[in-house]
TIVEXZA-460017 format. One record per residue: residue in one letter; x, y, z of N, C-alpha, C in turn. Coordinates in steps of 0.05 Angstrom, whole numbers, plus 32768, in hexadecimal, padded with zeros to 4 digits. Example, Ala and Ser with C-alpha at 12.3 -4.5 7.8 and 13.67 -1.06 7.14 Angstrom:
2
A81087F8E809C80F67FA6809C81087FBE809C
S81017FD3808E81117FEB808F81028001809D
This chain:
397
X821C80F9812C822D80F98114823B80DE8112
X824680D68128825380B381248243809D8125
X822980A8812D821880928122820E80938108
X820A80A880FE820880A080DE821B80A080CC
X823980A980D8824D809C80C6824E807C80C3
X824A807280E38249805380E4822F804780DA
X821D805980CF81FE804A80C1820F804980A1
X8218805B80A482208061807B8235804A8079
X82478044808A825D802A808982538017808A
X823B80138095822F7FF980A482247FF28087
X821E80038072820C8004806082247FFA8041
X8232800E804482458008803182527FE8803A
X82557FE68048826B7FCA804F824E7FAE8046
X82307FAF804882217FA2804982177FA68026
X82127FBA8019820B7FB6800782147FC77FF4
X82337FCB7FEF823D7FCF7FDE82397FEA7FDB
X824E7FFB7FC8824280157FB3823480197FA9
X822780017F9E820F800C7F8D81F180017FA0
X81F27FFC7FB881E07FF77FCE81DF80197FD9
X81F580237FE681F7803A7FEB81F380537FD8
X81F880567FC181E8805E7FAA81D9805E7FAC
X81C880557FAC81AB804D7FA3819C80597FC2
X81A880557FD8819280667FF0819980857FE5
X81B480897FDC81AE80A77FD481A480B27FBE
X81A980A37FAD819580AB7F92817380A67F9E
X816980947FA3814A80917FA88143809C7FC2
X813480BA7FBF813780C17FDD811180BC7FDF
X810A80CA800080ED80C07FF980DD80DE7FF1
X80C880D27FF380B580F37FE580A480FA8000
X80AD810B800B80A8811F801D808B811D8026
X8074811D80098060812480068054810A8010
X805D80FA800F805480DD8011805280D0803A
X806980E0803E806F80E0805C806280F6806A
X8059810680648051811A807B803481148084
X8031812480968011811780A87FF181238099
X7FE0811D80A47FCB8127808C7FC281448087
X7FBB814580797FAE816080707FA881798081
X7FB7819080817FB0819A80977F9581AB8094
X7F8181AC80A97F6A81C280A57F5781AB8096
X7F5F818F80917F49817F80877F30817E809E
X7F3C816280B37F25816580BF7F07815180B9
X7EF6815580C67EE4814880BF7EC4815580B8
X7ED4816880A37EC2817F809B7EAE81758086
X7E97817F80807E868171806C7E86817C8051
X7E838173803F7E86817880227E68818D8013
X7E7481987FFE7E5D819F7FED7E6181987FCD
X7E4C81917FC27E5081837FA77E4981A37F9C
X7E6081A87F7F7E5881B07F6D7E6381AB7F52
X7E5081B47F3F7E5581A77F2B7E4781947F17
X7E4981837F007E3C816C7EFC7E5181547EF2
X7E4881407F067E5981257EF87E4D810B7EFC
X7E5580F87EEF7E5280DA7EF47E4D80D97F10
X7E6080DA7F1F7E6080D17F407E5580DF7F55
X7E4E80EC7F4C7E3F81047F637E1F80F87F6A
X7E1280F07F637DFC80E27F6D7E0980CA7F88
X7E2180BB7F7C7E3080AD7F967E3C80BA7FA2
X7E4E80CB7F9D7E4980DF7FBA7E3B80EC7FC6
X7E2780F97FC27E1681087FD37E0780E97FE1
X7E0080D57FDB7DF580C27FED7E0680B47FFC
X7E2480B97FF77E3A80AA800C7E3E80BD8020
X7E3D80D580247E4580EF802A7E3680F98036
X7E1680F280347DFC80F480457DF980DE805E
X7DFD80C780537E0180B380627E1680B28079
X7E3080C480737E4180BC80877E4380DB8094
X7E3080F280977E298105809A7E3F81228099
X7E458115807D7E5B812A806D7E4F813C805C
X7E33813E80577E30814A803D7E2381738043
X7E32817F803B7E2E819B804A7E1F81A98036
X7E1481BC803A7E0B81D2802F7E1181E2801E
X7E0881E180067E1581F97FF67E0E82157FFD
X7DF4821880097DF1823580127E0E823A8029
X7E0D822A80397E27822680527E4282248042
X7E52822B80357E688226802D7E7D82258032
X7E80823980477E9C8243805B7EA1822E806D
X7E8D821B80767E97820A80887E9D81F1807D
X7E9B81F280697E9B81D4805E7EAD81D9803C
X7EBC81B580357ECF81C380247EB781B3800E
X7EC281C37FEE7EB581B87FD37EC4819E7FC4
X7EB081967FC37EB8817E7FA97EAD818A7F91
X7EBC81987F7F7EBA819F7F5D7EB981867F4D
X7E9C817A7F437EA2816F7F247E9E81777F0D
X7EBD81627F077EBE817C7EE07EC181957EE5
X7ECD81A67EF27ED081BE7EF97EDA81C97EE8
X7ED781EA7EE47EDF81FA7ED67EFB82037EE6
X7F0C82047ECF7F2D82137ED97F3282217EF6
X7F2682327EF37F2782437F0A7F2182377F28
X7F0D82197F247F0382147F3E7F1681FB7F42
X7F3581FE7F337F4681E77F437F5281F67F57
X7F5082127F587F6682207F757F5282297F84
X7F4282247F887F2A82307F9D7F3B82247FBA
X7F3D82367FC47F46822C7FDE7F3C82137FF4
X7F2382127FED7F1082037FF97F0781EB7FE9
X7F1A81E07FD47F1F81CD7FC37F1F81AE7FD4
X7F0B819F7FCF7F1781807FE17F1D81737FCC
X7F1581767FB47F14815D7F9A7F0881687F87
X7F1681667F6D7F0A81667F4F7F0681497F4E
X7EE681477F417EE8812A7F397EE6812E7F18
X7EEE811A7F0B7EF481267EEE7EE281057EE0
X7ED381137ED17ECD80F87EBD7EDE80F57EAA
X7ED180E07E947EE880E57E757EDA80F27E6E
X7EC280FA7E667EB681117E5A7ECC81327E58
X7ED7812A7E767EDD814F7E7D7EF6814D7E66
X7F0781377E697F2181347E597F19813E7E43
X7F0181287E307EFF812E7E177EF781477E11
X7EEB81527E1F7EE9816F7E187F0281867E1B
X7F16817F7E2C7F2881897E367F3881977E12
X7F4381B47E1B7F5181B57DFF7F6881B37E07
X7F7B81B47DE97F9381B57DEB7FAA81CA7DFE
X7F9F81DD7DF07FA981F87DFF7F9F82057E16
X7F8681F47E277F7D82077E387F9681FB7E5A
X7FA382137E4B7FBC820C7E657FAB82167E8B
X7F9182287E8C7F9382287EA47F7F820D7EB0
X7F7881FF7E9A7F6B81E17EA97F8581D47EAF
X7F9681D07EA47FAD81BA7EA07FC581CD7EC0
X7FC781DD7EB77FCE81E67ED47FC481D97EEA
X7F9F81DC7EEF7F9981DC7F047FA081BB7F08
X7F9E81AD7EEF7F9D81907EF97FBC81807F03
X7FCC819C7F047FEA81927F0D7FF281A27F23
X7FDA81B77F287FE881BF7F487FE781AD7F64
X7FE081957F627FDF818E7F7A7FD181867F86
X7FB481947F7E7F9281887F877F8E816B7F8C
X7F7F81687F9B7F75814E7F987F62814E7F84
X7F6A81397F717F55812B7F5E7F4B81147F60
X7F36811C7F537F2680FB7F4A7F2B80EE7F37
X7F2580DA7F297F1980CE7F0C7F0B80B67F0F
X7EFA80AF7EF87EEB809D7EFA7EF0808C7EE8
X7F1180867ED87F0C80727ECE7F2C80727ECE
X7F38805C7EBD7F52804E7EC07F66806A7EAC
X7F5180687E937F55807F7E7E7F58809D7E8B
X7F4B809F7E997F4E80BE7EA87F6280C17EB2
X7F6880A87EC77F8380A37ECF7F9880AC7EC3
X7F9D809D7EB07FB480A47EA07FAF80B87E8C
X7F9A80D07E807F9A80E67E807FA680F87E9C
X7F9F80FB7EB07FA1810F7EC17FC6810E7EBD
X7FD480E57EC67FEC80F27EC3800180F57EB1
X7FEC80F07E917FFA80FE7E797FFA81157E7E
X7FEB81297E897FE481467E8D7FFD814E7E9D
X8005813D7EB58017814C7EC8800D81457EE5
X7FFF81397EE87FE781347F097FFC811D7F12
X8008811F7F29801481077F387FFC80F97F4B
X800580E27F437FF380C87F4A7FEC80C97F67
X7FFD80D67F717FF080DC7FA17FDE80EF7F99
X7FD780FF7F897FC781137F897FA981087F7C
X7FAB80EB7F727F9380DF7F5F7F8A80C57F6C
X7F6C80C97F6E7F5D80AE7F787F5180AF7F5A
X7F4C808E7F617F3880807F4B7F2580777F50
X7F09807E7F4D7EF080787F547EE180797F3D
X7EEA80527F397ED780567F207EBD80587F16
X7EAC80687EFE7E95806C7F037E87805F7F02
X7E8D80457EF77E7A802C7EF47E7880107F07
X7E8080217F1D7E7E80197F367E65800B7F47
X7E587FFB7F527E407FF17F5A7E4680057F74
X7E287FF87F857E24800E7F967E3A80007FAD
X7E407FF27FB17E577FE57FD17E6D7FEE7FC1
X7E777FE77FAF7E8B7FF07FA57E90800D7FA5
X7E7A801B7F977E87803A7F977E7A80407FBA
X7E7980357FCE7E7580457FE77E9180347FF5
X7EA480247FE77EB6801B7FF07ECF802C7FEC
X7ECC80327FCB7ED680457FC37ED780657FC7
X7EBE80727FD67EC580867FD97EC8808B7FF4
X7EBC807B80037ECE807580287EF180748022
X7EF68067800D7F15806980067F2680848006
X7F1280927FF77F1F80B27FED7F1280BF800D
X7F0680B880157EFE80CA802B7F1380CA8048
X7F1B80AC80437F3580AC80577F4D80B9804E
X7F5380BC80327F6780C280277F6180DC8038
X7F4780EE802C7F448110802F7F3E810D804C
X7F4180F980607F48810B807F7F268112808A
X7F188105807A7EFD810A807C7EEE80F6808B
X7EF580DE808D7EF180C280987F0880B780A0
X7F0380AD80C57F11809B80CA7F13808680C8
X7F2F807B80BD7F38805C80B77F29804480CA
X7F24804B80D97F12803580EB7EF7803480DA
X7EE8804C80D37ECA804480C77ED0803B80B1
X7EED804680A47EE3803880897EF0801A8084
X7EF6800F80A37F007FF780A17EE87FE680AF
X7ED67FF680B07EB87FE480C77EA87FDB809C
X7EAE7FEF808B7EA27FE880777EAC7FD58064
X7EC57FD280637ED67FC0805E7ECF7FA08069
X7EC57FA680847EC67F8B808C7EA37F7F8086
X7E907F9980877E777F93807B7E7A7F81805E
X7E837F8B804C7E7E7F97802E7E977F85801B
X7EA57F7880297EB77F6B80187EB57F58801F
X7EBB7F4280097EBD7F21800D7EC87F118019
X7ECD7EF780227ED47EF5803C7EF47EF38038
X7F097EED80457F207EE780407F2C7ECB804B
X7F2F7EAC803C7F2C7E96804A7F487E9B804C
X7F4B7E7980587F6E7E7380607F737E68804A
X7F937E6E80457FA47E6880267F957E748010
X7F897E9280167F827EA780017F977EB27FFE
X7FA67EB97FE27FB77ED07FE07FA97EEA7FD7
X7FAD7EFD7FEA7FA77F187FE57FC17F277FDD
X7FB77F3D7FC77FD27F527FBC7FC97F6F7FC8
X7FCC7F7A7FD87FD67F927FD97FDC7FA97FC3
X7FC87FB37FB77FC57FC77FA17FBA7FE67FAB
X7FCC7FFA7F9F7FB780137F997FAB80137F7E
X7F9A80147F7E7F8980187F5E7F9480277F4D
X7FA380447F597FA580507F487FC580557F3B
X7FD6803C7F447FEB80367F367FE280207F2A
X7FD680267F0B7FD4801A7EF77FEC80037EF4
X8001800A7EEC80177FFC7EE1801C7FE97EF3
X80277FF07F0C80297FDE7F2680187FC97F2A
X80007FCB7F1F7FE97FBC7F247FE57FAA7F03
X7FEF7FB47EF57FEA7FA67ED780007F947ED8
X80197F947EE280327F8A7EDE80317F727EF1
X80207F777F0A801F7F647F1A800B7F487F11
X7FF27F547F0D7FE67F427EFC7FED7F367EE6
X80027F3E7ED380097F2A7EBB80237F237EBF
X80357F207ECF804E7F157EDC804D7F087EF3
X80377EFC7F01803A7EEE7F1480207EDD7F17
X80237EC47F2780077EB27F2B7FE97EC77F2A
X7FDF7EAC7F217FC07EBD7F217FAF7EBE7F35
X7FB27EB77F447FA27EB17F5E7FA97EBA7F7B
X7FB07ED97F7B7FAC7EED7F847F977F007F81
X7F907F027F9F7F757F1D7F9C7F7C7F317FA0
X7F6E7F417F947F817F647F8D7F6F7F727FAD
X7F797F817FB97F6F7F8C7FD27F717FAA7FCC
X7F607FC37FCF7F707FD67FBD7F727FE57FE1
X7F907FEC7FDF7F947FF77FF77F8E800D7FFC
X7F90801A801A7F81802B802E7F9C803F8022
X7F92805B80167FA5806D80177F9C8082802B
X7FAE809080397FB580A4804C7FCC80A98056
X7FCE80C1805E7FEE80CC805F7FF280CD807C
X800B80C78089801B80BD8070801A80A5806A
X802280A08059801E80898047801E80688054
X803D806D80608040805680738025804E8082
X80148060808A7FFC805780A37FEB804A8088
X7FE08059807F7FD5804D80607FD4802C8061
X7FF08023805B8001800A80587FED7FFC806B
X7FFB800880857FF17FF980A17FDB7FED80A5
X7FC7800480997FAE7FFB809A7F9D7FF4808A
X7FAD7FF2806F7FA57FD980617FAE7FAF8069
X7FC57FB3806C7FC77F9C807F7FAD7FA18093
X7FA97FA980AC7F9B7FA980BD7F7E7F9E80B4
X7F757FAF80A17F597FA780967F5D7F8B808D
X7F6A7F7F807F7F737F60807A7F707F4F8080
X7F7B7F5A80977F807F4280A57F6C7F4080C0
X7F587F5880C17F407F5880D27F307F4D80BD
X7F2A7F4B80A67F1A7F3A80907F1E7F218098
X7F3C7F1780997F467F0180917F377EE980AA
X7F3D7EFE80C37F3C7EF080DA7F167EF380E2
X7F0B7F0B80D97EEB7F0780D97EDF7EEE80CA
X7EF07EE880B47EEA7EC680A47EF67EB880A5
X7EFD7EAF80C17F0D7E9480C87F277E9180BE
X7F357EA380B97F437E9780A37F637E8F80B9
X7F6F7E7B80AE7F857E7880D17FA07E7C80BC
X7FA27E8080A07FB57E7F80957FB67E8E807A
X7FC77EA780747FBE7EC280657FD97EC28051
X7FD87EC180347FF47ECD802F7FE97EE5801A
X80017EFA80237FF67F1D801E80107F208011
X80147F2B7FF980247F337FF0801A7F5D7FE6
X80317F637FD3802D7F747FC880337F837FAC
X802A7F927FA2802B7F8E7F84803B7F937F74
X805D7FA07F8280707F9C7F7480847F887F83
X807A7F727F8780837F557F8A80867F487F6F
X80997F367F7180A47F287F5580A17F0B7F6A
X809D7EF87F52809F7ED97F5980B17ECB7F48
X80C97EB67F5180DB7EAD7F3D80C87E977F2C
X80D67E8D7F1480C97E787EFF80B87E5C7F0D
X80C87E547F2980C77E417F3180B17E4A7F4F
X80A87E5D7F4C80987E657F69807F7E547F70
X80707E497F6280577E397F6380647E257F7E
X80787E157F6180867DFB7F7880907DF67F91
X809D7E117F9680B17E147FB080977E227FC1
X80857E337FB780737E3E7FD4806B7E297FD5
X805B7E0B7FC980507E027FCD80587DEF7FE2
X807B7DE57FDE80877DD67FF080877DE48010
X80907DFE800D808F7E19801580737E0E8034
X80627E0A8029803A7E08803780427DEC803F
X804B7DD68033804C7DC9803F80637DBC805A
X80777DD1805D80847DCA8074807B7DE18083
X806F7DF6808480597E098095804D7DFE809D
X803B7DE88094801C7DD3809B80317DCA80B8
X80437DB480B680537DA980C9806D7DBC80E2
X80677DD880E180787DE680F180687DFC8103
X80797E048115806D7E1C812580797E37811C
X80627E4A811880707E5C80FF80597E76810A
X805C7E87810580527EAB80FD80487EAD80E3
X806D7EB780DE80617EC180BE80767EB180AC
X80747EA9809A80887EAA808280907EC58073
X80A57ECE807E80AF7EE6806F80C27EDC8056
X80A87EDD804280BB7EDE802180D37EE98011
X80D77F00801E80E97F15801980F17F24802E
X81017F1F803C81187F29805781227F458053
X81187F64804B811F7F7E8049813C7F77804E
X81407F75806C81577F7F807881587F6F8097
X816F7F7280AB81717F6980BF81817F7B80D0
X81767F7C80E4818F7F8780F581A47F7C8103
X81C07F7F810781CD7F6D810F81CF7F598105
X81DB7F40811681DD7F23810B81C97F1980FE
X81C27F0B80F481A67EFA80F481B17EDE8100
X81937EDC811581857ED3812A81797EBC811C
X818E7E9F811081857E8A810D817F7E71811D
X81627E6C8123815F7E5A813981627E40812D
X81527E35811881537E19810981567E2080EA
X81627E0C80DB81657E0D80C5815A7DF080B9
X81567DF38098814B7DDC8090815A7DDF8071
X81537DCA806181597DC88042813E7DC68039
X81327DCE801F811F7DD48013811E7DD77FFD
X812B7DC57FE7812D7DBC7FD181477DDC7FCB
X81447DEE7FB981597DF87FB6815E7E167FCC
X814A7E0B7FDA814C7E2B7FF181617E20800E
X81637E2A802181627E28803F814A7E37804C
X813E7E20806081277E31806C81317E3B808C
X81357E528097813C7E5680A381207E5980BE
X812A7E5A80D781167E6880E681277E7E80FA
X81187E93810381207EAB8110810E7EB7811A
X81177EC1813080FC7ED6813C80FD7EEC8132
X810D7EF5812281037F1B811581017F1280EF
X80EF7F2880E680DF7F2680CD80E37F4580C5
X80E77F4B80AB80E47F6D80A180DE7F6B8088
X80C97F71807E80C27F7A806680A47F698063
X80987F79805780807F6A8047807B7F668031
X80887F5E801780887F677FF9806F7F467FFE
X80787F2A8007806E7F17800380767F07801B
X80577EFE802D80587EF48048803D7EE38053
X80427ED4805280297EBC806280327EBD8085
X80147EC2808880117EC780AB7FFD7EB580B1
X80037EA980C67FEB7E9580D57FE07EAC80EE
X7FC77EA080F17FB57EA681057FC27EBF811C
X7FCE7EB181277FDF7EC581407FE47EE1812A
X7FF97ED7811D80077EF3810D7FEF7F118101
X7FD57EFC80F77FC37F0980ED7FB67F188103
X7FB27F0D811A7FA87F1681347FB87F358135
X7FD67F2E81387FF17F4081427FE47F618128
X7FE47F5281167FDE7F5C80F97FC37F778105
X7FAE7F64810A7F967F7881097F937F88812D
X7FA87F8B81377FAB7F9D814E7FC07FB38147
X7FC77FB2812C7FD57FCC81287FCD7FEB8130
X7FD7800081357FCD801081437FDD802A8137
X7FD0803C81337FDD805081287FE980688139
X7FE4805E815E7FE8806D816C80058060817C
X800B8050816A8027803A81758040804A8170
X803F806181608058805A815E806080708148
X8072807C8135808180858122808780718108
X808E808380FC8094806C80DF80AD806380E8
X80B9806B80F680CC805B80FF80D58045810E
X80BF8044811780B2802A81328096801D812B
X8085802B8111806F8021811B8062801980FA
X807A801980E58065801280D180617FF580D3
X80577FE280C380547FCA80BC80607FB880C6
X806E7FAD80B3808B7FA980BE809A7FA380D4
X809A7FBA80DE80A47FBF80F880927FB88110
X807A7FBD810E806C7FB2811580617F938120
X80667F87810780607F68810C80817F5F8111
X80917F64810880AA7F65811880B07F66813B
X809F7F728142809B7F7F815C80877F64816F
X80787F51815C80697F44816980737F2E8181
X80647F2F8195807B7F1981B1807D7EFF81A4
X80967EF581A780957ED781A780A17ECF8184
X80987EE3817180967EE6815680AB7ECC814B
X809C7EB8813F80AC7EA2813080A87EAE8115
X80C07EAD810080C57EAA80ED80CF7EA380D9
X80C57E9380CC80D27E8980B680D17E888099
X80EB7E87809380F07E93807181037E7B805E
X810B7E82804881137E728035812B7E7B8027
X81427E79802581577E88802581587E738006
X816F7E817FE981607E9C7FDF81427E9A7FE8
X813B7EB47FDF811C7EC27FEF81137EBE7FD5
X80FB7EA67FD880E77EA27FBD80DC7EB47FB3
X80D57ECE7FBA80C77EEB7FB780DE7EF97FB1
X80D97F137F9F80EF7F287FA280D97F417FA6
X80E97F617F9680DE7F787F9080E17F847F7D
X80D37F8B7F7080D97F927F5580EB7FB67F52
X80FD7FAC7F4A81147FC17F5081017FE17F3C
X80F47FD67F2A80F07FED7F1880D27FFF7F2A
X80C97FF47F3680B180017F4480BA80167F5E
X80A680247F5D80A580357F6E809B80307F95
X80A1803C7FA2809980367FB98081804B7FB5
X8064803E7FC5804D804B7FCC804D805B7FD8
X805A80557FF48065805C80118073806B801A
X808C806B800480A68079800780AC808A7FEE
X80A5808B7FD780A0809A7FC680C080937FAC
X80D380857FB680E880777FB480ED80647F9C
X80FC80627F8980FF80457F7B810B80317F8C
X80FC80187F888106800A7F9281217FFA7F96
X813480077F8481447FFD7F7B815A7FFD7F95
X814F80187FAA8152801B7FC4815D80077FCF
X81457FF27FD0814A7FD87FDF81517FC77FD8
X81647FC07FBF816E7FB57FB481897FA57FBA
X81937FB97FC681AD7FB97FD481A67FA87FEE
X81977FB37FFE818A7FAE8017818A7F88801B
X81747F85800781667F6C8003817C7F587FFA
X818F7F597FE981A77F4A7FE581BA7F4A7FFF
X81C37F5B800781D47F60802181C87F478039
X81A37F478035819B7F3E805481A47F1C8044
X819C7F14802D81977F04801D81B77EF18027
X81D17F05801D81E87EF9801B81EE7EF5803E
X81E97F00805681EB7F05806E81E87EEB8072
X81C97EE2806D81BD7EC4807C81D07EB28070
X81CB7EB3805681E17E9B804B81FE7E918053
X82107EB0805582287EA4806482197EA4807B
X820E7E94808C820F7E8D80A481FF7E7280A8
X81F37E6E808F81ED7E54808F81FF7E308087
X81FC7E248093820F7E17808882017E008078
X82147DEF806481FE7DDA805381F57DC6806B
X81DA7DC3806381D37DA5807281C07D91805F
């Protein structure tokens, strides 16, 4: 009990009323944190139905020796496409996959389709439009993959290894051995973005408000979510380091860049080229205690600081070592409380880091957390608090 009176003081005295507000108004979504599916398993599928994607699944699903029997049914769960009403509560439900066809036919009034597409099921869709049908309908976006139908063949076996980790059906290791087959290489001073496909907006907003020369990565979903995260970094930065690459900057897609960001990262790369460094942490979450300033510098209108502890990943360049630290993540390390991301490369020995005080990166207060289910507006408080911390303690030079 006196320790979380002294977390709530520690919180109020650091970032204000409306910092403390804001952790209690934005709580997280339950659904998003709990562990996977129970009774999933690595049970094999049966196609019924007719749709677009079902020819790519039954040959992804044969191939990775998932594809079961329809005479056999009991042992194995159904994939329904275009299903009729009734076959969204089948107990033995793994996925509706839905074309636009099903929509356009869909009527107005037939409330027991529209039910089924808001109880909860996992769905499919095959296009951006479906998307945003299912959640004009009522379908929350953790409950919807996007596999679109006009997909090539690496692509839709990239894509449905995706949903297969989601459904608990494939482990994140195989579908990170295909990842490293099947995707392009990742050099040094590539910026990669961190995307789910199927937050539309997140992903539209990032593309027309920030530099163009970011590659969209569409991340590894699985619950809970946090591991998800993890091991999308992980795959990354096992890409990054399978193609030589000794220098990575990874952001994510509700990252904001100020007017002046081109100029300052660029000065930014060039006193990195000349220092001994990890990661550049863009955006500083939070700190514990004091902050741990070893050297300081001037940097046209920033301070560049260095420190051995780092928290947050919204926007971060890692050299070689870090990426190394990066692709030994382990999902058997630890709790979300010790073991997501973050915390993680936080955790690395020796860990140099350095940042740019104001933080050239922010977070876009209006977006949602993937992970946490949360507005971000959460961290708002947080990120100013760590922001004003370093500064009184820096002095001019």
């Amino acid at each position: 009990m006196l320790d979380a009176v002294g977390r709530a003081c520690r919180i109020l005295a650091q970032e204000g009323v409306s910092g403390a507000v804001n952790r209690l108004r934005y709580r997280r979504d339950g659904r998003l944190m709990q562990g996977r599916r129970v009774g999933a398993g690595r049970q094999g599928f049966v196609l019924l139905g007719e749709g677009r994607l079902m020819a790519g699944f039954r040959r992804e699903l044969a191939r990775r020796g998932l594809l079961g029997q329809v005479s056999r049914p009991g042992a194995t769960r159904k994939i329904f496409f275009n299903p009729h009403p009734a076959e969204f509560h089948d107990p033995k439900l793994a996925a509706a996959v839905l074309d636009d066809d099903y929509f356009a036919a869909l009527h107005p009034g037939d409330e027991e389709a529209r039910a089924g597409l808001c109880s909860g099921c996992p769905l499919i869709v095959t296009s951006v439009a479906g998307l945003h049908r299912v959640q004009a309908l009522g379908a929350a976006l953790r409950d919807v993959t996007l596999i679109p139908g006009q997909a090539r063949r690496h692509g839709l076996r990239l894509a449905v290894g995706r949903w297969l980790v989601y459904a608990d059906a494939l482990a994140p290791d195989d579908y990170l051995a295909d990842l490293l087959a099947l995707t392009p290489p990742i050099r040094s001073r590539d910026r990669i973005c961190i995307s789910l496909p199927e937050y539309t907006g997140r992903r539209a907003h990032f593309e027309s408000a920030n530099p163009s020369d970011f590659r969209l990565f569409n991340g590894i979903r699985l619950l809970p979510a946090w591991q998800g995260c993890a091991w999308s970094y992980k795959a990354i930065a096992a890409k990054a380091l399978q193609s030589g690459a000794r220098r990575l900057t990874i952001c994510e897609d509700d990252a904001w860049f100020a007017a002046d960001f081109s100029a300052c990262f660029k000065a930014i790369n060039r006193y990195l080229d000349r220092s001994r460094w990890d990661v550049f942490n863009g955006v500083m979450t939070r700190i514990e205690g004091e902050p741990d300033i070893r050297l300081r510098r001037r940097l046209g209108r920033n301070h560049i600081i260095h420190t051995p502890h780092m928290m947050g990943m919204v926007f971060n360049v890692y050299n070689r070592t870090a990426l190394e630290w990066m692709a030994d993540w382990s999902p058997d390390a630890g709790g979300a409380g010790t073991n997501t991301i973050d915390e993680w490369m936080n955790a690395m020995p020796g860990l140099k880091v350095v940042s740019a005080v104001p933080f050239i990166a922010g977070h876009r207060e209006d977006a949602h957390s993937t992970i946490f289910g949360f507005k971000n507006a959460r961290y708002s408080g947080m990120i100013r608090a760590t922001e004003r911390e370093i500064l009184s303690r820096i002095e001019p030079v």
